[in-house]
ZAKE-381190 format. One record per residue (C-alpha): x, y, z; residue number from 1; residue in one letter. Coordinates in Angstrom, 3 decimals, padded with zeros to 6 digits. Example, Ala and Ser with C-alpha at 12.3 -4.5 7.8 and 13.67 -1.06 7.14 Angstrom:
// ZAKE-381190
- 012.300 -004.500 007.800 1 A;
- 013.670 -001.060 007.140 2 S;
END
This chain:
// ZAKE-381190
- 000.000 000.000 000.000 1 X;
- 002.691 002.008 000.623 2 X;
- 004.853 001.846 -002.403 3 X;
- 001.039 002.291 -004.158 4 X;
- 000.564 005.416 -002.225 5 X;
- 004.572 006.603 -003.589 6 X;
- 003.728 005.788 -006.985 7 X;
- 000.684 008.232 -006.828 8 X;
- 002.084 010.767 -005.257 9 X;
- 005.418 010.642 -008.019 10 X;
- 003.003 010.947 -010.931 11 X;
- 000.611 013.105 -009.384 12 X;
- 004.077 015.740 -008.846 13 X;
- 004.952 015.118 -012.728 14 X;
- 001.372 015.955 -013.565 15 X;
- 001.535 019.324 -011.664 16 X;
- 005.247 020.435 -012.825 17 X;
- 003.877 019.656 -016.238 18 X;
- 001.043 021.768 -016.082 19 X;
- 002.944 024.734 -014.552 20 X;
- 005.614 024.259 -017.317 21 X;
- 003.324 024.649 -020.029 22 X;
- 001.609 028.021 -017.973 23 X;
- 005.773 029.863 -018.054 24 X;
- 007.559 027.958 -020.065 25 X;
- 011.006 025.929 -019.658 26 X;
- 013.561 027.415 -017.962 27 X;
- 016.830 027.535 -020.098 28 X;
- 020.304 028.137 -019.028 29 X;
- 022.655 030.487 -020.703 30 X;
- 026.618 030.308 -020.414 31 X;
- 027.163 034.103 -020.504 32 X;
- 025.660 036.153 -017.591 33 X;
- 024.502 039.201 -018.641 34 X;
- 023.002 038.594 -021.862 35 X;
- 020.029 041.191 -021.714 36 X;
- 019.294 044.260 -021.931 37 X;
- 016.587 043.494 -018.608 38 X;
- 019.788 043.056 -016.740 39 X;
- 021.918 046.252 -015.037 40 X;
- 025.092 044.404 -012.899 41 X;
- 027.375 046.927 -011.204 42 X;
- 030.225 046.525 -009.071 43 X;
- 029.882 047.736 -005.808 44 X;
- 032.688 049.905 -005.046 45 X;
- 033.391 050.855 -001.830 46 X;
- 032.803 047.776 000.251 47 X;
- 035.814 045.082 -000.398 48 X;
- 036.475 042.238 001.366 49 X;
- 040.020 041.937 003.768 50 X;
- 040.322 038.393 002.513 51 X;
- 042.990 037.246 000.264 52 X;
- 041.922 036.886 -003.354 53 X;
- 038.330 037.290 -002.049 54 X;
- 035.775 038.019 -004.935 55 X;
- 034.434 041.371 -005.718 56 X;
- 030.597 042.305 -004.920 57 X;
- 027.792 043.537 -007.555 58 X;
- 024.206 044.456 -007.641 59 X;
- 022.126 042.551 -010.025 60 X;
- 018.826 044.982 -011.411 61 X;
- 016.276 042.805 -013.527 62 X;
- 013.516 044.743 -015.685 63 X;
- 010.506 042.149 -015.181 64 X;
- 012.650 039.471 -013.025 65 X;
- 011.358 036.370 -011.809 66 X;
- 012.071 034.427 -008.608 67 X;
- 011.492 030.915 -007.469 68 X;
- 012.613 029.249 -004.701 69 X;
- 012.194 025.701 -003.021 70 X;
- 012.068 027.049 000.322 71 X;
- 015.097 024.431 001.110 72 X;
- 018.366 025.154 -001.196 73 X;
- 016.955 026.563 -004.179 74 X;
- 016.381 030.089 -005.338 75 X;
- 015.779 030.958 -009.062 76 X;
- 016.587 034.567 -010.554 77 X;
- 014.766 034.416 -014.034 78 X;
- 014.788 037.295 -016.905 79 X;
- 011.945 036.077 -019.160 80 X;
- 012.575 032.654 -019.482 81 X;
- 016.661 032.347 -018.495 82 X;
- 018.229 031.369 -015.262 83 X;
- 020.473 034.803 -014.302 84 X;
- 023.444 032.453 -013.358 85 X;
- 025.182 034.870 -010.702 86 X;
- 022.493 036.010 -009.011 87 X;
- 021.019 032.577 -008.270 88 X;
- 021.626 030.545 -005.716 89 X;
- 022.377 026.512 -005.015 90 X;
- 022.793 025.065 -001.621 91 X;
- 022.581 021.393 -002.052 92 X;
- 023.079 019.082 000.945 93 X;
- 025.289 021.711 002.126 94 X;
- 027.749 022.463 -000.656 95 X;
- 027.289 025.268 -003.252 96 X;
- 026.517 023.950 -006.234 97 X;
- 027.128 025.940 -010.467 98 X;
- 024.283 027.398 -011.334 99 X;
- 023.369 024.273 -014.364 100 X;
- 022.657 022.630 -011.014 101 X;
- 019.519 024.787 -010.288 102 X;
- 016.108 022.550 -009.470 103 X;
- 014.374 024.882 -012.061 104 X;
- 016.493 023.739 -015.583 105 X;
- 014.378 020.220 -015.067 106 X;
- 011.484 021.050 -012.691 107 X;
- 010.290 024.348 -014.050 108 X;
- 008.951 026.986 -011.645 109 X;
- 006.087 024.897 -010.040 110 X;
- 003.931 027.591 -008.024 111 X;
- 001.747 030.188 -009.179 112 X;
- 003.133 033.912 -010.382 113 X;
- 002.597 036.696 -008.108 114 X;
- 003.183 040.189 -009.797 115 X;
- 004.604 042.831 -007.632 116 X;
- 004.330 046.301 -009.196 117 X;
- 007.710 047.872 -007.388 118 X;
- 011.305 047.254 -006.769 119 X;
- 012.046 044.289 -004.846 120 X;
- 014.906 043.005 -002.932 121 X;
- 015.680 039.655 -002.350 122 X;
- 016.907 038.308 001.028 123 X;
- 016.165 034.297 000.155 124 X;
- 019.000 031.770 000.352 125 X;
- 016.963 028.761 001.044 126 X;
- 016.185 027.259 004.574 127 X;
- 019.602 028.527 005.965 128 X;
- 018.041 032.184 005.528 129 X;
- 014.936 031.147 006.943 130 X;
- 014.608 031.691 010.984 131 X;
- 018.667 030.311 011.496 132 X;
- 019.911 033.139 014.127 133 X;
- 023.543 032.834 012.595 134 X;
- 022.779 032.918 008.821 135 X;
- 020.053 035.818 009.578 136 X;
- 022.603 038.157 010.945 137 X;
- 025.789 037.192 009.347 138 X;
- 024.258 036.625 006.067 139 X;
- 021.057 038.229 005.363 140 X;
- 021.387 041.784 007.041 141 X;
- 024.806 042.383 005.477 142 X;
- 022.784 041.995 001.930 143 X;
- 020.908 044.766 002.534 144 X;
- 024.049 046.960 003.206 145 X;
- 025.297 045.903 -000.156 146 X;
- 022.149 046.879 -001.911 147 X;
- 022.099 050.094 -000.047 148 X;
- 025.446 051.565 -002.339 149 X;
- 023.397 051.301 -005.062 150 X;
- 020.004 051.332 -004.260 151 X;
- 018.481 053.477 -001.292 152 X;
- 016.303 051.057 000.860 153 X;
- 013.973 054.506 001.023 154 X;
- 013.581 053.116 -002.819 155 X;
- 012.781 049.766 -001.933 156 X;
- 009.006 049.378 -001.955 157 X;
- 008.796 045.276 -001.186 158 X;
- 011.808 043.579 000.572 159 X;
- 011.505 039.127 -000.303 160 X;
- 011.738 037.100 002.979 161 X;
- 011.138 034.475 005.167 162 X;
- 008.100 034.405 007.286 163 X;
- 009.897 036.714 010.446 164 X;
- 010.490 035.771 013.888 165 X;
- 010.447 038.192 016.341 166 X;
- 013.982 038.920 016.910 167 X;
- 014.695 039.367 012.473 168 X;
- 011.621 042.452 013.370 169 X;
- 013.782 044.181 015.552 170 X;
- 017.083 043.725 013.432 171 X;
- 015.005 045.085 010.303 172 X;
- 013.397 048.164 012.920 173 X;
- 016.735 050.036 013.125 174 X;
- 017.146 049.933 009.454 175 X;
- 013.378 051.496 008.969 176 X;
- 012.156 048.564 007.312 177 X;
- 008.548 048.464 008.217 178 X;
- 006.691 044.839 008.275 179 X;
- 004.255 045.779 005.570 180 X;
- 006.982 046.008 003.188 181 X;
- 008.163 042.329 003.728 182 X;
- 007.004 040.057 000.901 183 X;
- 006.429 036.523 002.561 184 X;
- 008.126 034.009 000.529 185 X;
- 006.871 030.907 002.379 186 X;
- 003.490 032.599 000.809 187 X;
- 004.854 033.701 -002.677 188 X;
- 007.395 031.159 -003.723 189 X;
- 007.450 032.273 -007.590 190 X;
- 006.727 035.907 -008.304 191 X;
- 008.106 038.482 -010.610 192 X;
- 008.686 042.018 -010.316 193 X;
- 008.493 045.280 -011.993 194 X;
- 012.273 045.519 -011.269 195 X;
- 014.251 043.306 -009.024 196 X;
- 017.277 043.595 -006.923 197 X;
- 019.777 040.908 -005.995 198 X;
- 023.265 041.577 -004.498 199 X;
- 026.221 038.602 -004.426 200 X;
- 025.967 036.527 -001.157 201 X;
- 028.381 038.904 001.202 202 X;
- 030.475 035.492 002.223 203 X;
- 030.288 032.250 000.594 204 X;
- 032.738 031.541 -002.425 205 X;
- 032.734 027.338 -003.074 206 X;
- 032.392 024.249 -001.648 207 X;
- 030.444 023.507 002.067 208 X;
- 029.337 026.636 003.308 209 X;
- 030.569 025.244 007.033 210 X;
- 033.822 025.706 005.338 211 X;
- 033.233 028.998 004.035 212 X;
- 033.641 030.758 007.271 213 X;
- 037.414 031.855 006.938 214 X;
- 036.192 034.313 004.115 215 X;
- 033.704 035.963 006.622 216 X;
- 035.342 039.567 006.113 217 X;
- 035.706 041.845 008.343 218 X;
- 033.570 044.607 007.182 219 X;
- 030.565 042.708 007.928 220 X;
- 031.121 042.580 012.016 221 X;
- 032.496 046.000 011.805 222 X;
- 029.493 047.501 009.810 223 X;
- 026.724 045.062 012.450 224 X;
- 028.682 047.193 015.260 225 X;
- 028.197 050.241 014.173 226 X;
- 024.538 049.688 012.946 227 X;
- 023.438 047.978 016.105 228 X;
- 025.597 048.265 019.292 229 X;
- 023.728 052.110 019.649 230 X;
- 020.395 050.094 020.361 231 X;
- 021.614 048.147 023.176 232 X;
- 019.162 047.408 025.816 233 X;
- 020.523 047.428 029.672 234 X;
- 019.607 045.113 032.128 235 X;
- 020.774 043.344 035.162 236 X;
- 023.526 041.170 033.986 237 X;
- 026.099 039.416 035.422 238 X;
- 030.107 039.781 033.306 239 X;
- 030.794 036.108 033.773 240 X;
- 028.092 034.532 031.359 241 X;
- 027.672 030.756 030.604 242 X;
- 025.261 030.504 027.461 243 X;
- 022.219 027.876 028.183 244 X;
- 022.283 025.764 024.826 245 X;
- 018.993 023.669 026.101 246 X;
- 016.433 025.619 024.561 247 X;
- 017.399 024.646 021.618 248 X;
- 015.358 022.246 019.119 249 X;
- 018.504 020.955 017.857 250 X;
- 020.026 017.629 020.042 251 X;
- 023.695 018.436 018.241 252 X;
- 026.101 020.352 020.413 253 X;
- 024.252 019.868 023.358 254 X;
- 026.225 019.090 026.601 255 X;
- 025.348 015.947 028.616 256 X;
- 027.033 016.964 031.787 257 X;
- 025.319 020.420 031.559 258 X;
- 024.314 020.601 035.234 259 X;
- 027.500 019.424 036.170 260 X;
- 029.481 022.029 034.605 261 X;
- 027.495 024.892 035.402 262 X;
- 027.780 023.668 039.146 263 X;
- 031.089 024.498 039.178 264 X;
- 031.290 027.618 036.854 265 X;
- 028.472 028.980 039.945 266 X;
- 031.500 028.426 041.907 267 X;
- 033.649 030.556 039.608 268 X;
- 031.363 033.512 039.452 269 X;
- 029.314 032.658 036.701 270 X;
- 025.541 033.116 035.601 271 X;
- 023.945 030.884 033.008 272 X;
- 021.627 032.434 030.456 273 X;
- 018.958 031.617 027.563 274 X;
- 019.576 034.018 024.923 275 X;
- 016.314 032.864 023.513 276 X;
- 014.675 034.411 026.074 277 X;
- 016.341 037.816 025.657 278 X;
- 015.460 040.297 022.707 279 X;
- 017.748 040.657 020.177 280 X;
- 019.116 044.164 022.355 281 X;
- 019.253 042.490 025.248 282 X;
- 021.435 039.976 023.635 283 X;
- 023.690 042.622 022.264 284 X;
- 023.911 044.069 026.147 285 X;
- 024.669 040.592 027.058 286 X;
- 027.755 039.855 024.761 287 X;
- 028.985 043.605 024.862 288 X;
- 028.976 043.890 028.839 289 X;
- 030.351 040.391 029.388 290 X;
- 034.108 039.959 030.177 291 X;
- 034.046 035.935 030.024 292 X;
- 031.788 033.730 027.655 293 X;
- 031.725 029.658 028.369 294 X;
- 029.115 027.928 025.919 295 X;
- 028.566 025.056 023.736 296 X;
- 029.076 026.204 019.788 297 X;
- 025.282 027.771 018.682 298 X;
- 023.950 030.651 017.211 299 X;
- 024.004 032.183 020.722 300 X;
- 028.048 033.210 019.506 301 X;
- 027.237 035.065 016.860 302 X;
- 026.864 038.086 019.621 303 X;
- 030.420 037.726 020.014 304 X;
- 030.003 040.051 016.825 305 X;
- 029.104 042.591 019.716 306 X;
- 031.782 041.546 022.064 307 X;
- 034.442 044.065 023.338 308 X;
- 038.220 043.640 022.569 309 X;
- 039.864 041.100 024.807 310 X;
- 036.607 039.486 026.394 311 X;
- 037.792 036.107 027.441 312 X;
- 035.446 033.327 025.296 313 X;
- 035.519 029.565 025.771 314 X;
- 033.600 027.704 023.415 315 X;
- 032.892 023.889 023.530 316 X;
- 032.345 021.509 020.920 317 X;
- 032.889 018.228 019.579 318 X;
- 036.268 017.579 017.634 319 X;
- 034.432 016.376 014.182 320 X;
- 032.774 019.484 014.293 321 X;
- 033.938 021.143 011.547 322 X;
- 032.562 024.980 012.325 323 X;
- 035.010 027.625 012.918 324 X;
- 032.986 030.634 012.522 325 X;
- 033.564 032.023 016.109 326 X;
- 037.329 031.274 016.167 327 X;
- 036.761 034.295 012.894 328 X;
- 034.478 036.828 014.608 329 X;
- 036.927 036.588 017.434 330 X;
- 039.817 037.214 015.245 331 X;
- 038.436 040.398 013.967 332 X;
- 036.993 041.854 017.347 333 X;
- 040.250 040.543 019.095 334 X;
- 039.025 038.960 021.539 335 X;
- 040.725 036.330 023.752 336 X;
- 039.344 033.102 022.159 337 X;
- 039.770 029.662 023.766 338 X;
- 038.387 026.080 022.142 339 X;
- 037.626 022.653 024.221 340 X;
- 037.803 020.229 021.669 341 X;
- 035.462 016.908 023.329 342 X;
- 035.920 013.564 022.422 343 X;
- 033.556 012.174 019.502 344 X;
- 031.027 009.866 021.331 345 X;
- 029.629 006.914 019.916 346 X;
- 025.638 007.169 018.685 347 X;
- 024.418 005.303 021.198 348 X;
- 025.953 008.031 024.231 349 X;
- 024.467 010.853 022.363 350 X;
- 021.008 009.858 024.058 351 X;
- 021.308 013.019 026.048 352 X;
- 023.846 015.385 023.913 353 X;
- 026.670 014.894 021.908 354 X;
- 029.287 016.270 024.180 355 X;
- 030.832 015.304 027.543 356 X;
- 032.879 018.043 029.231 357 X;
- 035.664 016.708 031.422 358 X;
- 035.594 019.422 034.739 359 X;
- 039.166 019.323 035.154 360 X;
- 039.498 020.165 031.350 361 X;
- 036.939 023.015 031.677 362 X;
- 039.005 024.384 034.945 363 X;
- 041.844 024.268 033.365 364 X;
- 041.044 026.438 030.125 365 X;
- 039.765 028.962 032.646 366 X;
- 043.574 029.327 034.411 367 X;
- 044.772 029.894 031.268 368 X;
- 043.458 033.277 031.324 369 X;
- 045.068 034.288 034.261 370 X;
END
C-alpha cells in the first residue's frame, strides 16, 4: 500500500510540474551572464572584502525578473525565461553547487506567479536564511548593506523574505524597514517584479558553506557594530556569562554533563543564560557587557560580533565538528578566544547530547586566562 501510495504521489508531482511548465515555459540556461538588456550588474565599489583573493561584490537589477525558490536550497533569478546564473543561488546538501545545477532547468517553476508592481529586494537563500539566528545576521542583514550603495532602501518598496520571527523584526526596525513592506516568501514562492534587486551573497565563495567561514570579512562585524551596538538594551547582567544551549530544538552540540558544569562555573562567578529568552538588544547588552563567555558552539556566539576587545570566550564543541565561525568573529573583534575540543562519542551516548565536558578540562582552560 505504501509503495502504491509513492507511486501516486510521483506521478501526481509530474502531472503538476507539467502543467505549470506549459503556464511559463522551460527554464533555459545560458553560459554568458549578462546577456540582456533586462539586466543592469554593477560593481559595488566601496565595500571590499580583507580576505585574500576574495571576490568582488555587484548588484544585479532585472527589468521584469522572476524568482522561485524551493524554500530548502533553491532560489531561481529568471529574466523572461533564463536562469540569471550569478544572481542565483544553489545550496545542495550543504555544498554550493554551479548554477546548471539549479532545481528549475528540469522542474520548471512549479507555483503560481505573483506580480509585484515595485522594486524588490531579495533576502532568500533557502532554509539557511529562513529563521537560522547565525545565517540571519551574518548573512542576510549584510545583503541589505550591499544593496544600499546602489540602491536606497527609502527606494525599496517590497523587501523578499522568510516568514519573520520576532527577533529578524527588531534587526530590520533600526534599518526602517517596516513589516508591511516584507514580501512573505513561504506565501509567494514564484513571483516576478516590476524591477528586481539581488546583491552577491556577502560570504560564501565554493564548496560547504561550514567551510566557508574563513572568508567571513571583516567589514561585515564592523558595519553590524556600528549599525546595532547604539540600540543596546541594559539590564541586570552578570560579566561572567555561561550561554544555556537547552532551549534549543537541535540535540547536536548539546552538553550531557550540563548541570555538572554549570555547578562548578556557579563556583567561579558565573551566571547561566537563555539568549532565547532575551530580545535581540538584550542579547547585544549581554555579549557587549560580558568579560568571560563559556558555551557550547550555537547561534548564541554570533553576539560575540558585539563583544568588546579582549573578552575572554571559551567555546565547547565536539572535535568532528567542523565549524570555525567564532574562532573568525573573534579574530576580527580581538578577543581572547579559547576552544575545548570533546571527544567524539559513539551514537548510542548521544542519548542526552553529543558532548561530555571533562571538569578538570573546563578548569583548566579557565587558568589559562590568568
Amino acid at each position: 500500500m505504501t509503495i502504491f501510495k509513492k507511486k501516486i504521489q510521483f506521478y501526481f508531482k509530474k502531472i503538476f510540474q507539467l502543467v505549470f511548465l506549459l503556464i511559463y515555459g522551460k527554464i533555459k540556461y545560458q553560459k554568458d551572464t549578462v546577456y540582456s538588456n533586462n539586466i543592469i550588474k554593477r560593481k559595488i565599489e566601496n565595500i571590499v572584502s580583507d580576505i585574500k583573493d576574495s571576490k568582488s561584490y555587484f548588484s544585479y537589477k532585472i527589468k521584469n525578473g522572476r524568482i522561485y525558490t524551493d524554500y530548502v536550497e533553491h532560489v531561481a533569478i529568471i529574466d523572461g525565461n533564463t536562469l540569471v546564473n550569478e544572481a542565483s543561488y544553489q545550496q545542495v546538501l550543504g555544498k554550493l553547487k554551479d548554477a546548471k545545477k539549479n532545481i528549475v532547468l528540469n522542474k520548471g517553476t512549479p507555483r503560481i506567479k505573483k506580480r509585484i508592481e515595485g522594486r524588490v529586494l531579495s533576502l532568500v537563500q533557502g532554509a539557511s536564511g529562513n529563521k537560522n539566528y547565525l545565517h540571519w545576521v551574518l548573512d542576510i542583514l549584510p545583503k541589505i548593506k550591499l544593496c544600499s550603495e546602489h540602491y536606497p532602501l527609502s527606494e525599496i518598496d517590497f523587501f523578499y523574505a522568510p516568514s519573520l520571527q520576532y527577533f529578524q523584526k527588531q534587526t530590520l526596525s533600526i534599518l526602517n524597514i517596516d513589516e508591511s513592506k516584507i514580501l512573505n516568501s513561504n506565501i509567494n514562492r514564484h513571483i516576478e517584479a516590476r524591477e528586481l534587486i539581488v546583491v552577491d551573497h556577502p560570504w560564501y565563495h565554493k564548496g560547504f558553506i561550514l567551510n566557508e567561514v574563513e572568508f567571513l570579512p571583516a567589514w561585515i562585524i564592523n558595519w553590524l557594530r556600528d549599525v546595532y551596538l547604539k540600540h543596546a538594551k541594559q539590564f541586570d547582567n552578570n560579566e561572567k556569562i555561561y550561554i544555556d544551549r537547552t532551549e534549543s530544538e537541535f540535540k547536536h552540540c548539546q552538553i550531557q554533563n550540563d548541570k555538572e558544569v554549570f555547578d562548578f562555573l556557579k563556583q567561579e562567578g558565573f551566571s547561566k543564560y537563555k539568549t532565547g529568552k532575551l530580545s535581540f538588544f538584550e542579547q547585544i547588552y549581554l555579549f557587549n557587557n560580558a568579560k568571560f563567555i563559556v558555551g557550547a558552539h550555537g547561534a548564541a556566539f554570533t553576539n560575540l560580533t558585539f563583544c568588546k576587545p579582549n573578552t575572554n570566550i571559551i567555546e565547547i564543541k565536539p572535535s568532528a565538528h567542523p565549524n570555525n565561525v567564532n574562532k573568525r568573529i573573534s579574530q576580527i573583534n580581538k578577543l581572547n578566544y579559547r576552544l575545548i575540543k570533546t571527544k567524539d562519542l559513539e551514537e548510542s551516548q548521544k542519548k542526552f547530547g553529543d558532548i561530555y565536558l571533562p571538569i578538570k578540562e573546563l578548569e583548566h582552560c579557565i587558568k589559562s586566562f590568568d
